[in-house]
C-alpha positions in Angstrom: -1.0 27.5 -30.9 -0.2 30.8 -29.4 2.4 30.9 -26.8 2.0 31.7 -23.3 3.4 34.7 -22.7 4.6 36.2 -18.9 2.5 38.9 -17.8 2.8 41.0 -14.3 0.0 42.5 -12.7 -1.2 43.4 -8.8 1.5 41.7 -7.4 1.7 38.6 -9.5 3.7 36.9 -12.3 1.1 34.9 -14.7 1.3 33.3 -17.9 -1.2 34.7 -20.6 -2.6 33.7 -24.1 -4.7 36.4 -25.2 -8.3 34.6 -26.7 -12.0 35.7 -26.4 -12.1 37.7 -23.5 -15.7 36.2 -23.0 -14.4 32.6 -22.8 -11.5 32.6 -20.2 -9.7 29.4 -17.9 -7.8 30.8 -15.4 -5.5 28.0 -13.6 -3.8 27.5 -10.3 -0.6 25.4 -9.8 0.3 22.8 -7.1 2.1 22.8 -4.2 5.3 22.5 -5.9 5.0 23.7 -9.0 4.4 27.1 -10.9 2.7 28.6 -13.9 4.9 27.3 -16.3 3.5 23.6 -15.5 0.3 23.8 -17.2 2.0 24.8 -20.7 1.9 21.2 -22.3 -1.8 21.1 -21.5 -2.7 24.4 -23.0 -0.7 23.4 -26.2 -4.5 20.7 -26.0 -6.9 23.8 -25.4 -9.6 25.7 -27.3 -7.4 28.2 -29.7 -10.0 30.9 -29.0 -9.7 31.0 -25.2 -7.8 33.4 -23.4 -5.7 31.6 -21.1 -4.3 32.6 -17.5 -1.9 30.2 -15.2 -0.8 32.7 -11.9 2.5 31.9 -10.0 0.4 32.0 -6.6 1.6 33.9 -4.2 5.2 33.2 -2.9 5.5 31.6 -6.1 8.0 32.9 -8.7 7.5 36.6 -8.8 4.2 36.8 -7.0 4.0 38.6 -3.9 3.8 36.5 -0.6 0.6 36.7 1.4 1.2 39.2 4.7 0.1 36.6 7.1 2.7 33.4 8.6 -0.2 30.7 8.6 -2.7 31.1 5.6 -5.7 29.8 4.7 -7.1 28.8 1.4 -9.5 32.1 1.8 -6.4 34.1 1.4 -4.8 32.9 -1.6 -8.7 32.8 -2.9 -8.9 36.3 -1.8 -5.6 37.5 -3.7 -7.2 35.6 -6.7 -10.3 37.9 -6.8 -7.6 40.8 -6.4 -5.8 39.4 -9.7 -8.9 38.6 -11.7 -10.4 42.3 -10.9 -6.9 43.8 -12.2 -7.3 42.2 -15.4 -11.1 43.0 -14.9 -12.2 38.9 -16.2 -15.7 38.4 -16.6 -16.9 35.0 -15.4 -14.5 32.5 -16.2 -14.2 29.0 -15.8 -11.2 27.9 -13.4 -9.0 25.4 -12.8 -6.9 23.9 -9.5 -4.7 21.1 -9.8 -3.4 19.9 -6.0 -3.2 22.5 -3.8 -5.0 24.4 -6.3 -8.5 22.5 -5.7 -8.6 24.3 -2.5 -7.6 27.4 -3.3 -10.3 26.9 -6.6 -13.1 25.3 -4.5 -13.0 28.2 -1.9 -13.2 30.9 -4.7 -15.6 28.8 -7.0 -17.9 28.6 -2.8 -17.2 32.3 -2.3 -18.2 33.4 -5.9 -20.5 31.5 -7.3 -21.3 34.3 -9.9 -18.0 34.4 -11.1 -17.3 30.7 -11.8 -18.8 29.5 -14.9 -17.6 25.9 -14.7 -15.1 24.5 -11.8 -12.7 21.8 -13.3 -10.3 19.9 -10.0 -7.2 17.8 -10.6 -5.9 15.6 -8.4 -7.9 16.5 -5.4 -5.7 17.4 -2.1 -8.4 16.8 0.3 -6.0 18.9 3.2 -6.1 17.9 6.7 -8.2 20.1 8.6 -6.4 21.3 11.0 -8.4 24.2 13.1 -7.1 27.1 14.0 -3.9 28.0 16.4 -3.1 23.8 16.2 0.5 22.8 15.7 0.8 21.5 12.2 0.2 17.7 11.6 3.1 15.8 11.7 3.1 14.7 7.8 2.8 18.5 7.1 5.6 19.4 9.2 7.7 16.6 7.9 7.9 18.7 4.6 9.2 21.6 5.7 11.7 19.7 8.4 12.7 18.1 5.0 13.0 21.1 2.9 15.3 22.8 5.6 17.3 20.0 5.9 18.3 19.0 2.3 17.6 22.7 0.5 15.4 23.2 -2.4 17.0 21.4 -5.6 17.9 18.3 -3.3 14.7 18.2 -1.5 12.9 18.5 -5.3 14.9 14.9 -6.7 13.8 13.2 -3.7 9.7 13.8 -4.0 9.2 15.1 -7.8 10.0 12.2 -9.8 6.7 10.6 -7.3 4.1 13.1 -8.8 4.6 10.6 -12.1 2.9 7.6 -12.6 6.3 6.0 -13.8 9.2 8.6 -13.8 11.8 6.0 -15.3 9.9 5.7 -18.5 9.7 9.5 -18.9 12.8 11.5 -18.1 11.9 14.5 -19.6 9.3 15.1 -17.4 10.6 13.9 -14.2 13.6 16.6 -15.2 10.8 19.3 -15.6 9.1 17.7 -12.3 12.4 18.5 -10.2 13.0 22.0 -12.0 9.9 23.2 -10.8 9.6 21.7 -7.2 13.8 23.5 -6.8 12.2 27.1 -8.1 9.8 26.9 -4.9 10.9 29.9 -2.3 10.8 27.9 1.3 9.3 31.0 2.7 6.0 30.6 -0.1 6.5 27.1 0.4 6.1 27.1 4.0 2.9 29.2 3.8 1.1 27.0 1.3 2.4 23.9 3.3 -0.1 25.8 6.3 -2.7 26.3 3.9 -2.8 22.6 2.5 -3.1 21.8 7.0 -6.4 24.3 7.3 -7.9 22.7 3.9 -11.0 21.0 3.6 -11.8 20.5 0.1 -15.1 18.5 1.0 -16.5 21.4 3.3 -16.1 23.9 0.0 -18.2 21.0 -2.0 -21.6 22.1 -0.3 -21.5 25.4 -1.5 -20.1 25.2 -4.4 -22.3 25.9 -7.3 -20.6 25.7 -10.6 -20.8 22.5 -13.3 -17.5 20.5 -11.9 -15.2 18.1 -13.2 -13.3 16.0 -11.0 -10.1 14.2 -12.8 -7.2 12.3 -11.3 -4.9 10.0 -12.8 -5.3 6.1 -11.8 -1.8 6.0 -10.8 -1.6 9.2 -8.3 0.3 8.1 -5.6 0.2 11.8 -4.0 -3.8 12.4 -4.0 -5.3 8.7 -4.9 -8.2 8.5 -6.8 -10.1 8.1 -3.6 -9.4 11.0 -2.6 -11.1 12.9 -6.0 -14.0 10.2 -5.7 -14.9 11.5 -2.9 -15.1 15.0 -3.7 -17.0 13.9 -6.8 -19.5 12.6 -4.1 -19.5 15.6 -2.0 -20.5 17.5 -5.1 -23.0 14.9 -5.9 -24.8 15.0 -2.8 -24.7 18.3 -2.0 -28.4 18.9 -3.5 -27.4 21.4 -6.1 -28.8 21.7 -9.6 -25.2 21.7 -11.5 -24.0 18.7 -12.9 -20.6 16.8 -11.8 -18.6 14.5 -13.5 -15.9 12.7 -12.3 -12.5 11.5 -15.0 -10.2 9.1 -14.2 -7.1 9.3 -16.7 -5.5 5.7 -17.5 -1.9 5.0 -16.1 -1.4 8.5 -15.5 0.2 10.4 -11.8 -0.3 13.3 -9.6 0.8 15.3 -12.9 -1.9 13.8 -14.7 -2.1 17.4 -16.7 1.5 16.8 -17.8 1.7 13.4 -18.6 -1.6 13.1 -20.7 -2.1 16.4 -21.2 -3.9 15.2 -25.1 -6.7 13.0 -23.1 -6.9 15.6 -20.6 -7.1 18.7 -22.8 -9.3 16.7 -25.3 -11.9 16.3 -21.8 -11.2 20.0 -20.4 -12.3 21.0 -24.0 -15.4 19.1 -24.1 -16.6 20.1 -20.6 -16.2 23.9 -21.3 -18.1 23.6 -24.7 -20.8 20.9 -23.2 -24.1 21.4 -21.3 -24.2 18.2 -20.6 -21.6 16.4 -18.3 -21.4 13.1 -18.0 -20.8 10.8 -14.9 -18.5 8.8 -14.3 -15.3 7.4 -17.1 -12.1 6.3 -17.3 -10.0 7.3 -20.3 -7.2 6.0 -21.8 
């Protein structure tokens, strides 16, 4: 496989692998993670793809957004500002977390653009309206973060994203490593973004094939959660198909964990017309 290689442009630090131009994934990180956490799954990728995994911004060296209290239009926003540096043609995309929302807004906002929508552990955010205080569980993280600093605040919740951290050290150190990179000040906006989300109020206008996958051991976005995206999309009277992937005895890093079964699945939805429904793999 090629490597991922770092790559700057309008504001933002990304990852690359340089593929068919006309067949292009571009993919957005979590809440506490970076670009540098979807490398084991594109190890499992088409050779022939170009491949793009931003730091978002406030991430790594990515540019903060101007604003105190963003929405997921404004990281969706700098997104179309990335793509149009690198001037992608329609590509399929990728969120995983936070990343849905930021995904399912652009996929809603740009349905020309978005040739196939894939969603990974579904953070549903909480919906909080504009000017509101944010909720309590929200606030909580960043009352936390202040308190005990990035790499202590990182061993306490990382080794959760993992369906069963004890029997996999090696990823519950990479877990921690990325969660203590965060910047509290990038942090802190995306925490307000994650509050504003609705994921299910993007599902009606989104237009793309989707694939909704979430590991059956996610105790950070439970597979409810992702189900009921799936039946947003489902119900939402569009043509496009959805399909809906649980992955066996895997965590919130589902991507990480099994990134073979969930590599092996992204592969076959790019390259398929025809979806299925509803799975679990193993």
């Amino acid at each position: 496989m090629t490597a991922m290689t770092p790559r700057s442009v309008a504001g933002f630090e990304c990852l690359w692998r340089d593929g068919d131009p006309q067949r292009c994934l571009v993919m957005l990180h979590g809440i506490g993670s970076n670009a540098g956490t979807f490398e084991r799954l594109c190890d499992r990728l088409p050779e022939d793809w170009t491949l793009l995994s931003w730091n978002a911004p406030g991430y790594g060296g990515s540019a903060p957004l101007p604003m105190e209290r963003p929405v997921a239009a404004d990281y969706a926003d700098r997104l179309a500002a990335l793509v149009d540096a690198l001037a992608l043609p329609g590509f399929a995309l990728l969120g995983h977390s936070l990343g849905t929302l930021f995904a399912a807004d652009f996929a809603a906002r740009h349905p020309q653009r978005v040739t196939r929508l894939v969603l990974m552990s579904c953070a549903q955010g909480y919906g909080m309206a504009a000017g509101d205080e944010l909720p309590e569980k929200a606030a909580a993280r960043l009352r936390s973060l202040e308190r005990l600093g990035p790499q202590a605040f990182a061993e306490e919740r990382a080794p959760n994203l993992l369906h069963n951290p004890a029997t996999r050290p090696d990823l519950a150190a990479d877990a921690v490593a990325a969660m203590a990179a965060i910047d509290p000040a990038g942090y802190a906006q995306a925490v307000h973004a994650l509050a504003a989300g609705n994921l299910a109020a993007a599902a009606t206008r989104i237009k793309a094939p989707t694939l909704v996958v979430v590991g059956t051991g996610d105790r950070i976005t439970p597979p409810e959660q992702s189900r009921r995206m799936h039946e947003a999309l489902v119900s939402n009277g569009r043509e496009a198909a959805a399909e809906y992937l649980e992955i066996d005895a895997a965590g919130h890093l589902v991507h990480q964990e099994k990134p073979g079964p969930v590599g092996a699945e992204i592969t076959r939805f790019l390259r398929s017309d025809e979806p299925a429904t509803q799975r679990v793999a193993q």
